[in-house]
N, C-alpha and C positions, 0 to 999 in steps of 0.2 A: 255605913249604916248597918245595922244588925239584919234586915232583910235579906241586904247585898249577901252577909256573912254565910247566912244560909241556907242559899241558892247553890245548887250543885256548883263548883267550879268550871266543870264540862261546859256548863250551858250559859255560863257569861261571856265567854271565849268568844272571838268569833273566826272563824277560818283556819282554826290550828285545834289539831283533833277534836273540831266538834261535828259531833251529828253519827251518825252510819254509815257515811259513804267519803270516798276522797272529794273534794273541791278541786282541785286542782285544775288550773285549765286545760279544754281541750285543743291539742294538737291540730290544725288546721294544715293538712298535706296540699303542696300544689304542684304542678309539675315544672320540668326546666324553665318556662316561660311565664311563671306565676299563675296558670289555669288550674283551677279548682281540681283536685282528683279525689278527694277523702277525707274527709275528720274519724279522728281514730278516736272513738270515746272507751267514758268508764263504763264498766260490767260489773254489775254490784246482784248481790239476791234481795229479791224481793217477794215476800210469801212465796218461797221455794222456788220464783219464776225469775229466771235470767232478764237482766233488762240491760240497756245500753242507753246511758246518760251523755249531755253535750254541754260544753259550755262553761260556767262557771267563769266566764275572760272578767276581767274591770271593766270599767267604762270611765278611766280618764281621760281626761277631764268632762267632767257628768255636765255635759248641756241642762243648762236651766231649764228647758222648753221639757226636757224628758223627767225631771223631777214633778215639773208643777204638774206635768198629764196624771205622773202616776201618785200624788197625792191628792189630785181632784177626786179618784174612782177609789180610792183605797183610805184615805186618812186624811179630812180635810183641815184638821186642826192638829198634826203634825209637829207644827214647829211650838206649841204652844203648852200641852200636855206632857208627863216625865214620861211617856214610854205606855202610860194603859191613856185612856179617855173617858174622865169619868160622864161626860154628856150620855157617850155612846154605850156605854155600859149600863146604865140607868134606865136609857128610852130601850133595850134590847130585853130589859129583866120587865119594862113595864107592858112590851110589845105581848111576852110570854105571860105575863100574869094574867092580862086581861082581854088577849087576842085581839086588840084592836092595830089598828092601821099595820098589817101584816107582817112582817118578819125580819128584822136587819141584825148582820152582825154587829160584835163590836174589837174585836178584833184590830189592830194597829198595825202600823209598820211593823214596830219593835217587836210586837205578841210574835206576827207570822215572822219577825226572822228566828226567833226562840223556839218557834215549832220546827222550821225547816230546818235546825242544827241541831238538833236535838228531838226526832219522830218519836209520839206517843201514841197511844189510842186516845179516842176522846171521851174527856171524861171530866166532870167537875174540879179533881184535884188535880190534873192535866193543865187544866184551863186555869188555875192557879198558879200552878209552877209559871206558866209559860206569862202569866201576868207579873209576877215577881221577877224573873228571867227578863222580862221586858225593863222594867224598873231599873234593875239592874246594868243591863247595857246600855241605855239612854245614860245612868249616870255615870259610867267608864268610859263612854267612848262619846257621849255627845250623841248631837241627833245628825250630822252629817254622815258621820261614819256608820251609824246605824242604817241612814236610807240608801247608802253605796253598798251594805252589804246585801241588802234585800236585793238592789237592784243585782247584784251580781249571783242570788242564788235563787231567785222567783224563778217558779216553772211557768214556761210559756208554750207547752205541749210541744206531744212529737221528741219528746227527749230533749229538747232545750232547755237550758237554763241561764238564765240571766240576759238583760237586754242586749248586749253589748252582741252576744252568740243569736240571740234572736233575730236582730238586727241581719246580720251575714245570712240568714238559714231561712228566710221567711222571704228578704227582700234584697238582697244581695248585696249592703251597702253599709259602711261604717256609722255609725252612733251621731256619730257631728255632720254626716247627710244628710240624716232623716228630716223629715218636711213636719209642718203639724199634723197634717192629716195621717201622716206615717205613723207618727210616734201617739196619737192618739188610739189608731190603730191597735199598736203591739200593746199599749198600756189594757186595751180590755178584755185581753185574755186570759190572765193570771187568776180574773177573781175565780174562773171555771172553765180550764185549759181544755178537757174534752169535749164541754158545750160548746165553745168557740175554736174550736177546732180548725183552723184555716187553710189546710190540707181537703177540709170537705168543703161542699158548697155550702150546706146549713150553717155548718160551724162560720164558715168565713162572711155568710151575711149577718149571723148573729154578732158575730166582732164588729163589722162595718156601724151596725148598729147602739152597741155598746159605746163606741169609737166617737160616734156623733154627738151621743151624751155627755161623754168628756168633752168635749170641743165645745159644746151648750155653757159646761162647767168653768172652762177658761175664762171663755168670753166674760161671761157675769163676774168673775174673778177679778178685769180687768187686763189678763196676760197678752189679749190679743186686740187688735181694734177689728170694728166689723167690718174693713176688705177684706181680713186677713181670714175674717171666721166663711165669711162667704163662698172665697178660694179655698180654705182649708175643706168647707162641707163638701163641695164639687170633685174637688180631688179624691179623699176618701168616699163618695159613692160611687167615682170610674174608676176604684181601685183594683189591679189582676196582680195573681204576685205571679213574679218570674218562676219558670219550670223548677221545682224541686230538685236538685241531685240525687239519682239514678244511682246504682250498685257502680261502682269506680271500675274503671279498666286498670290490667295491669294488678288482678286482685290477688294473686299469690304475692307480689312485690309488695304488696301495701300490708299483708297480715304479717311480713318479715320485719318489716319499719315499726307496725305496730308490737312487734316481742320485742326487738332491740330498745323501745323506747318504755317497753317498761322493765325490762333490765336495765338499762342504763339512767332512765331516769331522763328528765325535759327541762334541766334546772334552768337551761342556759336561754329559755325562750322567753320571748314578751309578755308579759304575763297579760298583758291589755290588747295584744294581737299576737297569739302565740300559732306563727303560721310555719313552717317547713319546706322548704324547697328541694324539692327530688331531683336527679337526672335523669328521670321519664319525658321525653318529647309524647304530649298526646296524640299530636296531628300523626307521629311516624307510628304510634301505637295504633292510631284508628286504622291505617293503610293497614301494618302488618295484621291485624287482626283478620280486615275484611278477605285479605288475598290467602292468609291461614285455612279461615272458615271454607273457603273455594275451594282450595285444595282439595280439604279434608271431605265435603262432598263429593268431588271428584272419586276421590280414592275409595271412599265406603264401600259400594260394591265389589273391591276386593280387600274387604274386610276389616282398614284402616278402622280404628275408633276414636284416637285422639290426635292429638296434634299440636306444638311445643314449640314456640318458638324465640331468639334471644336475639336482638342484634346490638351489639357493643360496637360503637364507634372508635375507629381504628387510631386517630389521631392520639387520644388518651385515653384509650378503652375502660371510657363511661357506657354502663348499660344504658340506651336509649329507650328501648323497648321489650319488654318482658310479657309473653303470652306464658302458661306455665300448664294452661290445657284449655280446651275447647268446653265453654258448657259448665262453670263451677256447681254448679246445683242445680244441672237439670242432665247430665251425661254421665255413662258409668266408669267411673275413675277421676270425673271433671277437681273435686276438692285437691288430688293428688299434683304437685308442680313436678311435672316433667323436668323440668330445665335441670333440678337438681338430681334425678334420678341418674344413677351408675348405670354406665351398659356399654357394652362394648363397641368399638365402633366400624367393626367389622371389615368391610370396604370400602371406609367414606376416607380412610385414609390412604386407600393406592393411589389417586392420581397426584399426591401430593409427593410421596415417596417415591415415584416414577420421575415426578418434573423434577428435584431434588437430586436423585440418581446420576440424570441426564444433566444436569448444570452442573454439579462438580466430575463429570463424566466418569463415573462408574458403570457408566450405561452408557451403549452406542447406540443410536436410531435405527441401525439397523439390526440389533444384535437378536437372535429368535432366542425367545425363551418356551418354555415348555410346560402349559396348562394340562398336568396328568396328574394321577394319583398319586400321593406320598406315605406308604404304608406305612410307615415309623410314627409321622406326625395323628396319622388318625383326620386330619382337616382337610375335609370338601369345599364343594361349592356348595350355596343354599342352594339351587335347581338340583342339585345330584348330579350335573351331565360334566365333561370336560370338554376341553375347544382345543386339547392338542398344542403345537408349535405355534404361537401367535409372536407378533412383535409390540412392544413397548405402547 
């Protein structure tokens, strides 16, 4: 159709150069044992402010139960309309002309995935494009393909995008675990990610609340019979979500993985669970850490400031555990990784070159050697003092 013709080409696309920023999914690091240690996202600008994006995974195969929640709160006639909704565009222009019965978008599936691949200011001819833009995608790709890619680029706050990463990062469970109550849940964030904010308590009871209205929405829909709505309501009002993930241990190793991976590039991963498996053990991480941090309080009062530690398992020296300093952003030199700094190793290497000495016997146990000054060489001891004739 002549419409389609001339609509930007950028903005019919979906997932291959469109929009501002990469899609791509995020890397989900775990350690040797499959425990959680890090998603490495994208950093894109945004009004001159750095930000850090998550997510973008698939959700195949897209559970019915998480379609119909988020067409209930977002587009209930979906499957019926090309991509705009002329009901809802009507009753939204008649809300504004004559101020009665308050304020609703009209806005679709298809509209917001045209917006979210393609950012604009808002603006009358904006909201045109992105209705043509809509049009257009419903009639290239169908309307399945249209609410798979919503679902996989809706912001669900916190830097999340897409349910599939929502899923993982809010509640710690794959897409096809989710319960109704769950998934009604994550479905009532997106209409206003910072007001339902589930990270807050406001935010997380305004979701809950949001959450119950889709669940109202099914039921009357038919999706659910009413054991199922009565279970579902119970569950999401004793809902707590699991602890958040914390700044990752082992964070000099995880900013290295995260260069390598965007040098190299992450073709090879899942694109519907794009996880990494590291040779970081966390449990030997959390040890080395706490006996580290010990140390180094011990030591401060003479003067120690950091503290670096690596231990590589001998069998196939796999790094196990990487400390790389004490304190990344709150200690001075904490961002700097020790492990890799050059230095000499002064005398960490005599007892080795002694035992060595002594086993191919260039060295007899009893032989006195002679701790004095070597005027040629220039090299002391750090004390400045000598100990004379000692032996081995």
């Amino acid at each position: 159709p002549s419409w389609a013709r001339k609509t930007p080409w950028r903005s019919v696309r979906m997932g291959v150069g469109a929009g501002a920023w990469s899609t791509a999914p995020t890397p989900i690091l775990t350690d040797r044992h499959g425990v959680f240690l890090a998603q490495l996202g994208h950093e894109r600008d945004l009004g001159g402010e750095r930000v850090t994006e998550y997510g973008y995974w698939q959700a195949r195969p897209l559970p019915d139960r998480v379609a119909r929640a988020s067409l209930a709160l977002e587009d209930r006639r979906f499957w019926s309309h090309p991509g705009v909704d002329p009901l809802a565009v009507a009753r939204a222009a008649w809300q504004r002309l004559t101020g009665f019965g308050g304020r609703s978008g009209a806005s679709t599936i298809a509209m917001q995935v045209a917006r979210m691949q393609a950012p604009a200011a808002r603006s009358l001819g904006a909201k045109a494009l992105e209705a043509g833009t809509a049009l257009a995608l419903t009639w290239r790709y169908g309307r399945a393909a249209v609410l798979e890619q919503y679902l996989r680029l809706v912001p669900y706050g916190n830097g999340s995008h897409g349910i599939a990463h929502a899923a993982r990062f809010y509640l710690d469970k794959p897409v096809a675990d989710l319960s109704w109550a769950e998934i009604a849940f994550l479905s009532a964030i997106p209409q206003a990610p910072a007001l339902h904010n589930p990270l807050r308590p406001e935010g997380l009871r305004r979701a809950i609340a949001r959450g119950q209205r889709a669940l109202g929405e099914l039921a009357a829909q038919g999706a659910m019979p009413a054991a199922e709505l009565e279970t579902a309501r119970a569950q999401l009002a004793a809902l707590v979500l699991p602890p958040a993930p914390r700044r990752p241990a082992a964070l000099h190793l995880v900013a290295r993985l995260r260069e390598a991976l965007a040098r190299d590039g992450a073709a090879t991963l899942d694109p519907a669970d794009p996880r990494l498996r590291s040779r970081i053990d966390l449990a030997v991480q959390a040890s080395v850490e706490a006996q580290a941090l010990a140390r180094l309080a011990a030591l401060r009062p003479r003067g120690a400031q950091q503290v670096a530690v690596m231990v590589v398992r001998r069998a196939d020296r796999q790094v196990i555990a990487a400390m790389g300093s004490a304190g990344y952003a709150t200690t001075p030199g904490g961002a700097f990784d020790f492990t890799r700094a050059s230095r000499s190793p002064g005398s960490t290497l005599k007892p080795f070159l002694y035992a060595l000495a002594l086993q191919r016997g260039d060295l007899a146990p009893a032989e006195i050697m002679g701790d004095v000054p070597d005027g040629a060489s220039g090299i002391g001891n750090a004390d400045g003092g000598w100990l004379g004739p000692i032996l081995p």
